[in-house]
C-alpha positions as CSV (number, residue, x, y, z in Angstrom):
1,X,0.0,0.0,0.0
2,X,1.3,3.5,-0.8
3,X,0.1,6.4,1.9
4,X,-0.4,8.8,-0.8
5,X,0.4,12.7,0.0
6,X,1.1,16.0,-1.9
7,X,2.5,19.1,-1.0
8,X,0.8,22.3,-2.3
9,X,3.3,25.3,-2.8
10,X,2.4,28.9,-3.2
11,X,4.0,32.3,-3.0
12,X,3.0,35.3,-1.3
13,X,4.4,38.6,-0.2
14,X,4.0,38.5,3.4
15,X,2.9,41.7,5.4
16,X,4.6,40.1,8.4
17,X,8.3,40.7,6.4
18,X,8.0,43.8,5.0
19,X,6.1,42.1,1.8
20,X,8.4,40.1,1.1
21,X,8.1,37.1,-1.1
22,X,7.9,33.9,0.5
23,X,6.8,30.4,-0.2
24,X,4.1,29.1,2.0
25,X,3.1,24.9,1.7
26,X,-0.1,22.7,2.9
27,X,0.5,18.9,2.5
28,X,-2.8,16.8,0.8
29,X,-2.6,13.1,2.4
30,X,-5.1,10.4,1.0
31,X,-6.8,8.1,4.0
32,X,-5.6,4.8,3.6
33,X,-9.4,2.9,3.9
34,X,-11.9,5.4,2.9
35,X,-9.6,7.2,0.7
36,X,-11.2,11.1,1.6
37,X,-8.3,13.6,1.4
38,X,-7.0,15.8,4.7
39,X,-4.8,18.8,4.6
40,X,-2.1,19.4,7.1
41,X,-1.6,23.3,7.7
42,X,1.6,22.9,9.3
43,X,2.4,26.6,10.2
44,X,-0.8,27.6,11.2
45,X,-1.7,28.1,14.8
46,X,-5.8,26.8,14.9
47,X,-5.6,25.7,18.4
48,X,-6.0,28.0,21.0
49,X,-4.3,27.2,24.4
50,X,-6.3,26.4,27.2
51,X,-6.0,29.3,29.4
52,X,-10.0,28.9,30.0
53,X,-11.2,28.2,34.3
54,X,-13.0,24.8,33.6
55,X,-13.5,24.2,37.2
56,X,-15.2,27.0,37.8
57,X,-17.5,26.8,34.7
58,X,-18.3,23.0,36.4
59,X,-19.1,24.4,39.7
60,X,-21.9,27.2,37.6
61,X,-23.2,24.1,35.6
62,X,-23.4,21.8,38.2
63,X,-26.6,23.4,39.8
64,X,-28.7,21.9,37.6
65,X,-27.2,19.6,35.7
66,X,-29.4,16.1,35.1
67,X,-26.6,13.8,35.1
68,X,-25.7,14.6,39.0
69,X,-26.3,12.1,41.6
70,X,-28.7,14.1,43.0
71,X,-30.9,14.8,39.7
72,X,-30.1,12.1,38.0
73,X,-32.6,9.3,39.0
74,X,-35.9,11.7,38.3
75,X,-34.5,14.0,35.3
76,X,-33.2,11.2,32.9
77,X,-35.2,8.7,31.1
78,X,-35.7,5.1,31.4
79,X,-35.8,2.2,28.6
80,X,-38.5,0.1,27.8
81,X,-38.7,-3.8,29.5
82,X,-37.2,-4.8,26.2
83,X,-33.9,-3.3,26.9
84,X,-33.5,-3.3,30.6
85,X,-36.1,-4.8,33.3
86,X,-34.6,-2.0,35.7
87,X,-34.9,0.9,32.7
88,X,-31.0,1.8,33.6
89,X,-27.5,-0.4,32.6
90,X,-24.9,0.3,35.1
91,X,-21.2,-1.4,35.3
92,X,-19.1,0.1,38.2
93,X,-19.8,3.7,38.5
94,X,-20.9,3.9,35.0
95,X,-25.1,4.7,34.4
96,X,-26.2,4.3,31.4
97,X,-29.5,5.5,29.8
98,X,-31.4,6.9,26.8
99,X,-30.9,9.7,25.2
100,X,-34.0,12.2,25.4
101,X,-32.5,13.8,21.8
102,X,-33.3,10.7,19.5
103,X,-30.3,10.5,17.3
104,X,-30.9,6.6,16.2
105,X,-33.5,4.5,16.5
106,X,-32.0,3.4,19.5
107,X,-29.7,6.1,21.3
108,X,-27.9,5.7,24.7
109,X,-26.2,8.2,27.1
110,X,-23.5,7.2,29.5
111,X,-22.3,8.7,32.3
112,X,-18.5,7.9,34.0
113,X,-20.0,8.4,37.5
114,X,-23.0,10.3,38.6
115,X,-20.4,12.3,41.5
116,X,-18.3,13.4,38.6
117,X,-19.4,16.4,37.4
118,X,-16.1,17.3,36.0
119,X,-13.6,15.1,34.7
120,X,-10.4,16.7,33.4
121,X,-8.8,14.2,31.1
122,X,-5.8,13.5,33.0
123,X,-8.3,12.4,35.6
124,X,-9.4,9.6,33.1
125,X,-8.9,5.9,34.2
126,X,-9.1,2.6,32.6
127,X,-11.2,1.8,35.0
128,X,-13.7,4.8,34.5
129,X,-13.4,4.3,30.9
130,X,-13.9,0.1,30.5
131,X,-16.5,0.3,32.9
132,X,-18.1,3.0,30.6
133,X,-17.7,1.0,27.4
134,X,-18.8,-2.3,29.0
135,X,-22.5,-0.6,29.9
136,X,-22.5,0.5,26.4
137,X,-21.6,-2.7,25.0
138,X,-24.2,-4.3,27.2
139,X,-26.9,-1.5,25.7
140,X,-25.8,-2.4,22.4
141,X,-26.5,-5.9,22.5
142,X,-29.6,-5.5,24.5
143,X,-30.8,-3.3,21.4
144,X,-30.0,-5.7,18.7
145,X,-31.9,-8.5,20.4
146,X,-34.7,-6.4,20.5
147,X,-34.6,-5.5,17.3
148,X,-32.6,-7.5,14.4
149,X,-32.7,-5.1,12.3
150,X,-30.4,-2.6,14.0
151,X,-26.9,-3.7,13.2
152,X,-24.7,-0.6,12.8
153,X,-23.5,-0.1,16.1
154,X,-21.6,2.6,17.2
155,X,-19.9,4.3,20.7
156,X,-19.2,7.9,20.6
157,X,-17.9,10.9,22.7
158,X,-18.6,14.7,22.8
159,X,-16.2,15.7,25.5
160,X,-16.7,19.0,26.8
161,X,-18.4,22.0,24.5
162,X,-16.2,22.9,22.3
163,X,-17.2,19.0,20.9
164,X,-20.5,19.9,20.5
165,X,-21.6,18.6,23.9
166,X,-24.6,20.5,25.4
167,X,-24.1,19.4,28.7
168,X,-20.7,19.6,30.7
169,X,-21.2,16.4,32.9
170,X,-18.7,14.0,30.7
171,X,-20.8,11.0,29.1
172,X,-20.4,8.4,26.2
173,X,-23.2,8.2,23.6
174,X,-24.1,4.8,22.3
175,X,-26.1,4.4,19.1
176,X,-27.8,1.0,17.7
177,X,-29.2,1.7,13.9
178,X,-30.9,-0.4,10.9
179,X,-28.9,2.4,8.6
180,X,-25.1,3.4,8.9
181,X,-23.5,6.5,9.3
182,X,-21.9,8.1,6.1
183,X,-18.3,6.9,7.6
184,X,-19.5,3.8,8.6
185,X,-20.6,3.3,5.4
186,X,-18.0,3.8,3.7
187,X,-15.7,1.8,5.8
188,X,-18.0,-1.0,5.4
189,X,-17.8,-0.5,1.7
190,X,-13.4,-0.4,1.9
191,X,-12.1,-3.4,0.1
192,X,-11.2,-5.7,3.2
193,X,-7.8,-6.3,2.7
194,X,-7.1,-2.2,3.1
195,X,-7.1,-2.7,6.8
196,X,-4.3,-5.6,6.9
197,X,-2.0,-3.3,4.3
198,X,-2.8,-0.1,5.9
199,X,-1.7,-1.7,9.6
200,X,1.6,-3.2,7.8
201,X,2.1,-0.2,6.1
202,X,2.3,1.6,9.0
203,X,4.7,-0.6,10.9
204,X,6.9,-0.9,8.1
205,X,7.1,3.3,7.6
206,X,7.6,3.6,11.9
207,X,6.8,7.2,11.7
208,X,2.9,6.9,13.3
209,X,2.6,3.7,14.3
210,X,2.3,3.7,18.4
211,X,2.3,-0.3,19.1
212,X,0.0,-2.9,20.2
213,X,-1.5,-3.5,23.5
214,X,-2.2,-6.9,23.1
215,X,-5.4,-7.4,20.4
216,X,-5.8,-3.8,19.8
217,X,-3.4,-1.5,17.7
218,X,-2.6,2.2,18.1
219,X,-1.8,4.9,14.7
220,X,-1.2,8.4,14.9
221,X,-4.2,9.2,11.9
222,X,-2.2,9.0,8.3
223,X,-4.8,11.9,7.3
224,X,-6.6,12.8,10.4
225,X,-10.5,14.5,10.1
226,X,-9.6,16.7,13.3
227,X,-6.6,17.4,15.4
228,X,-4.4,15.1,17.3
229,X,-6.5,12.4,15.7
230,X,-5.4,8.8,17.0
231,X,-6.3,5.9,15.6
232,X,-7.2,1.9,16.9
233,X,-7.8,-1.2,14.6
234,X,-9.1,-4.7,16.6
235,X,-8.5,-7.2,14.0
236,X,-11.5,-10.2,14.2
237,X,-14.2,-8.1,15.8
238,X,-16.8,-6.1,13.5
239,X,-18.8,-5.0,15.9
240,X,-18.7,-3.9,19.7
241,X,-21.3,-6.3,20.3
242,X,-18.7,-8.5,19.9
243,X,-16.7,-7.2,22.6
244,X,-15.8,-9.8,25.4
245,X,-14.6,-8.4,29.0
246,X,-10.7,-8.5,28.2
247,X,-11.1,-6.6,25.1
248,X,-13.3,-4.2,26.8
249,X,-10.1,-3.7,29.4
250,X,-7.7,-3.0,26.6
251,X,-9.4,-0.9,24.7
252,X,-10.2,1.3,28.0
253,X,-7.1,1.0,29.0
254,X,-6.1,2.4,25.5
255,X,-8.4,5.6,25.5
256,X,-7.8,6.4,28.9
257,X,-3.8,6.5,27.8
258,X,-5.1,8.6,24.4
259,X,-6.5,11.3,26.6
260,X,-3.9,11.5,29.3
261,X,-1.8,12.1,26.3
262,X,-4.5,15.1,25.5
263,X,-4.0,16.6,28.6
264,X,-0.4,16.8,28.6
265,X,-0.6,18.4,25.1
266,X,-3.0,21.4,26.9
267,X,-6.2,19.8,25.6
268,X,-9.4,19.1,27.7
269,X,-12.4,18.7,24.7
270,X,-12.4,15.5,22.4
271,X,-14.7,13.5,20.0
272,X,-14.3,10.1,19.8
273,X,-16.6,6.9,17.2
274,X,-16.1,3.2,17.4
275,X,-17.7,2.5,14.1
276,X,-19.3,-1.3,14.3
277,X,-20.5,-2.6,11.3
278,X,-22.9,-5.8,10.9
279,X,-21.0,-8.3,12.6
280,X,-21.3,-10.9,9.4
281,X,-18.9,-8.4,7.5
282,X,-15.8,-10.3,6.2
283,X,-12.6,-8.8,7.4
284,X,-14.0,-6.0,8.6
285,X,-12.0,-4.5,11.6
286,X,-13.7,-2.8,14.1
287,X,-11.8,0.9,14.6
288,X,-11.8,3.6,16.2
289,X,-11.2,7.7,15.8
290,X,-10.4,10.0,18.9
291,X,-9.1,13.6,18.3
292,X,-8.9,16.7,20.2
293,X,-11.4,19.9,19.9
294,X,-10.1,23.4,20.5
295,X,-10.3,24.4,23.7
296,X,-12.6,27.0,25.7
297,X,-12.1,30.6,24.8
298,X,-15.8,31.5,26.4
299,X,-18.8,29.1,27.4
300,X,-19.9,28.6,24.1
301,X,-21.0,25.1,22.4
302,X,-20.1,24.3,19.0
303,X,-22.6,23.0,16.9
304,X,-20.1,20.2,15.4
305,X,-20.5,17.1,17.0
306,X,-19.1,13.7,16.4
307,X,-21.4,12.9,14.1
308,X,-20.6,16.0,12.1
309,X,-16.6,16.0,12.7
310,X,-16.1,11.9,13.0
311,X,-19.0,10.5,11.0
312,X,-19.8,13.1,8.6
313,X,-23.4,12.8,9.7
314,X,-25.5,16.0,9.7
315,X,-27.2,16.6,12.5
316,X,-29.9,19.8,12.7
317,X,-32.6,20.6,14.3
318,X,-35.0,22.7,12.2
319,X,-36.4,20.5,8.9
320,X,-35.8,21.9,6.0
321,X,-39.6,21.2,5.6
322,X,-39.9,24.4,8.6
323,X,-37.1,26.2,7.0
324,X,-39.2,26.2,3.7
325,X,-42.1,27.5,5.5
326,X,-40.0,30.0,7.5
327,X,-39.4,31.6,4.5
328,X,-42.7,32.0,2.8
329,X,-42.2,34.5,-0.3
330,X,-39.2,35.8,0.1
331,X,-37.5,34.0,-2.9
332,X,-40.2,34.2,-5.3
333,X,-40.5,37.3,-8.2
């Protein structure tokens, strides 16, 4: 496999030297399985520091926040029989359950702990994290056995709201569909084989490849979709249905040590998608995308999520049916 790239050269006569001409570059790079093109902007400065008081923004949001021990039981929703007799999943500390904004056909929120209300990232523990994953894996296959038809499982993060998250309590979000996602999609569709070359490739070039925990492997992204984008493969396991308890532990284990990494780099917002696929697929490998967010500047929310930034899934909240109607006359002679 060749990781294809091209750098872009241009001249311009820079303000910042007296106008004089200079040569500024961006490098195209090609991803190896769904084959969409990234550009690396090498000497620009997008992401802001983190100079932003997080702890006290945690201590104004905590006051009413649903996902607090003391909301939590009466504020959050409850799933049907078919999912869980006792309407909650919970592993550890971990609570998991639905999502009042239906996303999917069936949507799951997570929560670390119901006590932590804020959860900078070099706080993050295996432990928090696996026991996080292992309610949503139990979710997901809760869902499917209810209903068969809903095999394009996923597990997803908005960390923080610069991610998109519109509530600061940190969570996972867990969705269980009968249609993919656009990237799930077209990872489904990569020709098999691409993951196997793409992993050796990797090893063979040294330059992103971080190593192997045991069953699950670690990439800096060849052409990432958003910053500091890391990536996993777990070779024989399609979908995280298919997660047993050990696997569950790595992979924690491995996201915990991603974002640790994050906060040591001045980061505290991330997006992260497992992207499952029906677990019949041949040689599909289940994967995973985690990269940073900018960081606070002001409470603000930004209105890409993961699903916009990871799956390149729309999201939006007026139709375009209302929007139509919104409009009335204005566009017509």
């Amino acid at each position: 496999m060749v990781l294809r790239r091209r750098v872009l050269t241009t001249e311009l006569l820079d303000p910042r030297r007296g106008f004089e001409r200079v040569q500024a570059q961006v490098e195209v790079r090609w991803d190896p399985l769904t084959q969409h093109s990234a550009r690396l902007v090498v000497s620009g400065a997008l992401m802001p520091p983190n100079e932003f008081d997080l702890e006290q923004l945690a201590i104004k949001t905590q006051t009413t926040c649903p996902f607090c021990a003391d909301r939590l039981e009466a504020q959050t929703p409850k799933f049907p029989a078919a999912i869980s007799q006792e309407g909650r999943i919970g592993h550890g500390d971990a609570v998991l359950f639905p999502n009042l904004l239906t996303y999917s056909k069936h949507s799951s929120v997570s929560v670390y702990s119901p006590t932590l209300h804020y959860l900078p990232l070099e706080r993050m523990t295996p432990r928090l994290m696996a026991d996080n994953l292992a309610a949503q894996v139990e979710f997901d296959r809760a869902a499917l056995a209810a209903d068969p038809e809903s095999v394009w499982v996923s597990i997803n993060a908005n960390h923080m709201l610069p991610s998109g998250s519109s509530l600061f309590h940190p969570h996972l979000q867990g969705s269980v569909d009968p249609v993919p996602t656009t990237m799930q999609q077209f990872l489904a569709d990569a020709p098999t084989e691409r993951f196997g070359a793409y992993l050796a490739a990797e090893r063979a070039a040294g330059e992103r490849y971080l190593g192997s925990s045991g069953r699950v492997e670690w990439l800096a992204s060849f052409a990432p979709l958003a910053p500091c984008e890391l990536r996993a493969l777990i070779a024989g396991v399609a979908s995280p249905v298919e997660l047993d308890r050990d696997l569950i532990e790595e992979l924690g284990a491995g996201i915990a040590t991603a974002l640790n990494l994050y906060a040591e780099l001045g980061f505290q917002s991330f997006n992260m998608a497992v992207y499952g696929a029906p677990t019949e697929t041949p040689g599909y490998q289940l994967n995973l995308r985690i990269a940073c967010r900018s960081n606070m500047r002001s409470a603000y929310r930004s209105d890409a999520t993961y699903f916009e930034r990871l799956h390149w899934e729309a999201a939006v909240d007026i139709t375009p049916e209302e929007l139509a109607e919104r409009a009335g006359e204005r566009f017509r002679r």
